[in-house]
C-alpha positions as CSV (number, residue, x, y, z in Angstrom):
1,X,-75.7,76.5,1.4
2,X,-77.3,74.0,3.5
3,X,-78.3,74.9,7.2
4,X,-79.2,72.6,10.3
5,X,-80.4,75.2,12.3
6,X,-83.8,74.5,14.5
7,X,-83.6,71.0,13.0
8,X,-81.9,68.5,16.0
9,X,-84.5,66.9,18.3
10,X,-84.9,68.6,21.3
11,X,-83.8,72.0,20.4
12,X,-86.3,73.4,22.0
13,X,-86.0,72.1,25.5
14,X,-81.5,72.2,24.9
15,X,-81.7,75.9,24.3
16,X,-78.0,77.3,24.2
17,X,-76.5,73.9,23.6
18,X,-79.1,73.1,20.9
19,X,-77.9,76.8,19.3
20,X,-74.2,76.0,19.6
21,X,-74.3,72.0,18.4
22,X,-76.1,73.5,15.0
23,X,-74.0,75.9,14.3
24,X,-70.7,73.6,14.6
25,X,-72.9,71.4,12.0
26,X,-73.5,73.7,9.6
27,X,-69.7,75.0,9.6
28,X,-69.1,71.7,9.3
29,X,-71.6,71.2,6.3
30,X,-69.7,74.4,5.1
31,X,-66.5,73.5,5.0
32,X,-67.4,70.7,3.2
33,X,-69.2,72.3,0.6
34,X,-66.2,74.3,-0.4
35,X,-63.6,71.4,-0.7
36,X,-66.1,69.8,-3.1
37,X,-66.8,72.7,-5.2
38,X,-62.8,73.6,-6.2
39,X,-61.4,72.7,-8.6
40,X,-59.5,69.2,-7.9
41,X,-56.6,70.5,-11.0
42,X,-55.6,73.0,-8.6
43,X,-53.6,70.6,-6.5
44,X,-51.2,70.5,-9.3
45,X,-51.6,73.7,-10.7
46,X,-50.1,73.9,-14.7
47,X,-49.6,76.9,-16.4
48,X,-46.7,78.7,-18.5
49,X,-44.2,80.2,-16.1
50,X,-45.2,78.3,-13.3
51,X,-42.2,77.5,-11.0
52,X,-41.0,75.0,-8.0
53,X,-38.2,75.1,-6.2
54,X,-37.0,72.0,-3.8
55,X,-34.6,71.2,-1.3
56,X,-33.4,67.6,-1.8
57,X,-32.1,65.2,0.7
58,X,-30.2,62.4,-0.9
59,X,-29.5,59.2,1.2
60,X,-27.1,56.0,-0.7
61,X,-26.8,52.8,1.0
62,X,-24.3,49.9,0.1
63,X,-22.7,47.2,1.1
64,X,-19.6,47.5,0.1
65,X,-19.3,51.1,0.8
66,X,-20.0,53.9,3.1
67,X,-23.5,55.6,3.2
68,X,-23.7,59.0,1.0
69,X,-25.7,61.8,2.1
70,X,-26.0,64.9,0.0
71,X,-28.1,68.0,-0.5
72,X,-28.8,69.7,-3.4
73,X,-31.2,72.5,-4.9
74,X,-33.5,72.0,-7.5
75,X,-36.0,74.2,-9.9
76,X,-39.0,73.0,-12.4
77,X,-40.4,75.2,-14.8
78,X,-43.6,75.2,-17.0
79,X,-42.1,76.3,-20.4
80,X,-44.4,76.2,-23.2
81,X,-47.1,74.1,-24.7
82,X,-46.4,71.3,-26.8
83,X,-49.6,69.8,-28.0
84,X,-53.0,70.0,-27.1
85,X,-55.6,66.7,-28.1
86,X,-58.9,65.4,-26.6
87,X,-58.7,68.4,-23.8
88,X,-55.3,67.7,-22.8
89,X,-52.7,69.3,-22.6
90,X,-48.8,68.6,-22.2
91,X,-46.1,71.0,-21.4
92,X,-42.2,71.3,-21.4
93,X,-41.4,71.1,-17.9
94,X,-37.4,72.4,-18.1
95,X,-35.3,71.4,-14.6
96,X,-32.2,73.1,-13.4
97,X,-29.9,72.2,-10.5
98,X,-27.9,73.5,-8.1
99,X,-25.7,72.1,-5.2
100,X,-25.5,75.5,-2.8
101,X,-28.3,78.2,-2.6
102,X,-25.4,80.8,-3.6
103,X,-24.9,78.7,-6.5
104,X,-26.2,79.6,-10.3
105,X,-28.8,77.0,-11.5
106,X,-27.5,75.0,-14.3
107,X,-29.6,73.0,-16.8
108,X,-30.4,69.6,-15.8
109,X,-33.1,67.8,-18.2
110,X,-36.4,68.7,-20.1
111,X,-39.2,66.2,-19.4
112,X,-42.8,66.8,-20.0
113,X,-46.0,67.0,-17.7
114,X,-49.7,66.4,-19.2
115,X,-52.7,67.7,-17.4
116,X,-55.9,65.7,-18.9
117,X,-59.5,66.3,-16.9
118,X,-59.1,62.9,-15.4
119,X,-55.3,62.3,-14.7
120,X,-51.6,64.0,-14.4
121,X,-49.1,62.4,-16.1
122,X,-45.1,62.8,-15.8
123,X,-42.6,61.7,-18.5
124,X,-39.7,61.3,-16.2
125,X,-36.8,60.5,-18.6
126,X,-38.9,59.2,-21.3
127,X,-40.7,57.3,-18.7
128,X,-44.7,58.1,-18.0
129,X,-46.0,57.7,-14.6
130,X,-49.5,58.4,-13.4
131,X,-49.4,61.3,-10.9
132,X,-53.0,62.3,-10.2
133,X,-56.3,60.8,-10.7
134,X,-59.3,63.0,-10.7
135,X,-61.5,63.5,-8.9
136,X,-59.9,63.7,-6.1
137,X,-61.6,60.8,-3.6
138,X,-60.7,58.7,-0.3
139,X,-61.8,55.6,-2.6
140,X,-59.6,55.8,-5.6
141,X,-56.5,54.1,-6.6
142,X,-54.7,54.2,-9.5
143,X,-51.6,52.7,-11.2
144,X,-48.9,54.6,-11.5
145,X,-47.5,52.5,-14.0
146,X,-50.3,52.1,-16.2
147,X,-48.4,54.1,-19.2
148,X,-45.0,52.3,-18.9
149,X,-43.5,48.4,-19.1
150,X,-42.6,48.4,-14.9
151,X,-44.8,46.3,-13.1
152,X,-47.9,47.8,-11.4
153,X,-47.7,50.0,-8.5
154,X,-50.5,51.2,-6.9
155,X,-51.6,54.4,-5.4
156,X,-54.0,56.3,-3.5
157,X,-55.0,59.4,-1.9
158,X,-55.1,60.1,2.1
159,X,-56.0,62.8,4.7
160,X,-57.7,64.9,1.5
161,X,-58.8,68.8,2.7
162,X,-56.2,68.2,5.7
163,X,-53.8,70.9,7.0
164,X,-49.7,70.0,6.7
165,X,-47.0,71.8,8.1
166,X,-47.6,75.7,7.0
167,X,-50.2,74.4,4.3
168,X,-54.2,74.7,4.9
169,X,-55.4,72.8,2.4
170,X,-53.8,69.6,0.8
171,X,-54.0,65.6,-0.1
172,X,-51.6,62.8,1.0
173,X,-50.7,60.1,-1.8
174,X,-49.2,57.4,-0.9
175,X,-48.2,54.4,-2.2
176,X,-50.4,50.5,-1.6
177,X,-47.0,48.9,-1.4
178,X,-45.9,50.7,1.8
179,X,-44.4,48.6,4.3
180,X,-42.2,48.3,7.4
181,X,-40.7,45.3,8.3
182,X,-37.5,43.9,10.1
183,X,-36.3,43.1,7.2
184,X,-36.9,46.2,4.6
185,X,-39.1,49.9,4.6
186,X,-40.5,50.8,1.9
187,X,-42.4,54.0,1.5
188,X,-43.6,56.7,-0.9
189,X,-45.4,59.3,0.0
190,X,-46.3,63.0,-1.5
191,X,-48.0,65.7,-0.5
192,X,-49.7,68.1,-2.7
193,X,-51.2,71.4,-1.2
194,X,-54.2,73.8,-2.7
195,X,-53.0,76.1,-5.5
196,X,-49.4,75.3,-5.2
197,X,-48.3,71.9,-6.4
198,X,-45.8,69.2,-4.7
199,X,-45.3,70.4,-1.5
200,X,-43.5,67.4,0.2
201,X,-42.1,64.0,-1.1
202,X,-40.3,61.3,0.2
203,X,-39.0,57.8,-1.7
204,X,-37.6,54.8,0.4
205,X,-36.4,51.4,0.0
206,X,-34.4,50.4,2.6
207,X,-33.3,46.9,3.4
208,X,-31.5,45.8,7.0
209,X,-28.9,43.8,8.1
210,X,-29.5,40.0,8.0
211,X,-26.0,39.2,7.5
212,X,-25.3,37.9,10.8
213,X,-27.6,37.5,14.6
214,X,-26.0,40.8,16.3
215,X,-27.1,42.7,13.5
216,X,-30.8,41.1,12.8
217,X,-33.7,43.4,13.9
218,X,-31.8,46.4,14.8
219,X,-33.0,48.8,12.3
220,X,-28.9,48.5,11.3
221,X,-29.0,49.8,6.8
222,X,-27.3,47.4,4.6
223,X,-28.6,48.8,1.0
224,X,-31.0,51.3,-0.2
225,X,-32.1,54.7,-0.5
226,X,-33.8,57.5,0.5
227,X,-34.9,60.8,-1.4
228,X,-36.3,63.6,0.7
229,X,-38.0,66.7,-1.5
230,X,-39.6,69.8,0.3
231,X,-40.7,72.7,-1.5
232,X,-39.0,76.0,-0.6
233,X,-40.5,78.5,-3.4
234,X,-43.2,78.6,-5.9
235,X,-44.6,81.3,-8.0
236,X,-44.7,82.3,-11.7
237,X,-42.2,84.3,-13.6
């Protein structure tokens, strides 16, 4: 492990604030030597029995109609292993759902997750988008579309080894395309943290009022969405 004690000019004349300016740099150096040495798969950790459970806030937009907001529960499971080629690896990843936390979880769909040393891909009814590139790196950007026919939609990673909410230890994705404007929002966003998986995602695409000058620039919904999902359990049965 890397030290920088004795090693900043004037050390010698600094004393206790020479002492105390190395040390924070080798914690520093530290920390960063552990982040680099795990094991980048670990944010989205794959293994038979594996379980999340989310909390999902549903937001509909129309014009025609009133907005619908719902919350419902739901749990993905790593079932077994399908096939194995080239040193990956794809899984059955079974979903259930259910509207109240009282409520027994009912089957929803089977879709399939594939772990491969350099990616993490999700077959979303029969649909395969890029989740993960590794390694993990400020500089990399991916397209999330690269295995299907919708057009290209970028990605990359943000605030990597950075604390959120109750996690230590997690990376930001987010999506190239982001934008706010008068007119429309548009965000995706995810959060994956250490050892645990999808911690936190959100999906919007929102568009605003133009219909008419009282309504234009005041935030006012006329269409869209928004899809809230935050992890509230996750373990392996």
């Amino acid at each position: 492990m890397p030290t920088y004690l004795a090693f900043w000019p004037g050390c010698i004349r600094t004393g206790s604030v020479c002492l105390l300016f190395s040390l924070l740099l080798f914690l520093n150096a530290c920390k960063r030597e552990a982040i680099s040495t795990q094991n980048d798969n670990d944010y989205a950790p794959i293994e038979m029995g594996r379980y999340w459970v989310y909390e999902i806030q549903d937001e509909r937009y129309s014009l025609s109609d009133s907005p619908v907001m719902s919350t419902y529960y739901l749990k993905e499971t790593i079932a077994e292993q399908v096939s194995a080629t080239q040193g990956g690896k794809t899984y059955k990843l079974i979903r259930y759902k259910r509207n109240r936390l009282s409520d027994a979880w009912k089957a929803d769909s089977i879709w399939t997750i594939q772990q491969w040393p350099d990616k993490l891909i999700r077959t979303e009814n029969n649909t395969a988008f890029v989740k993960l590139t590794f390694p993990i790196a400020s500089n990399s950007a991916w397209n999330q579309n690269e295995y299907n026919a919708l057009p290209a939609s970028v990605y990359r990673y943000n605030q990597i080894g950075e604390s959120y909410d109750k996690y230590a230890n997690t990376v930001q994705v987010i999506s190239k395309q982001n934008d706010s404007t008068a007119i429309s929002l548009n965000r995706q966003f995810m959060v994956y943290g250490y050892q645990t998986g999808l911690i936190y995602k959100e999906s919007t695409a929102l568009a605003y009022c133009q219909s008419s000058p009282s309504c234009i620039g005041k935030g006012q919904i006329a269409s869209g969405y928004r899809q809230r999902w935050e992890l509230l359990e996750s373990g392996k049965e």
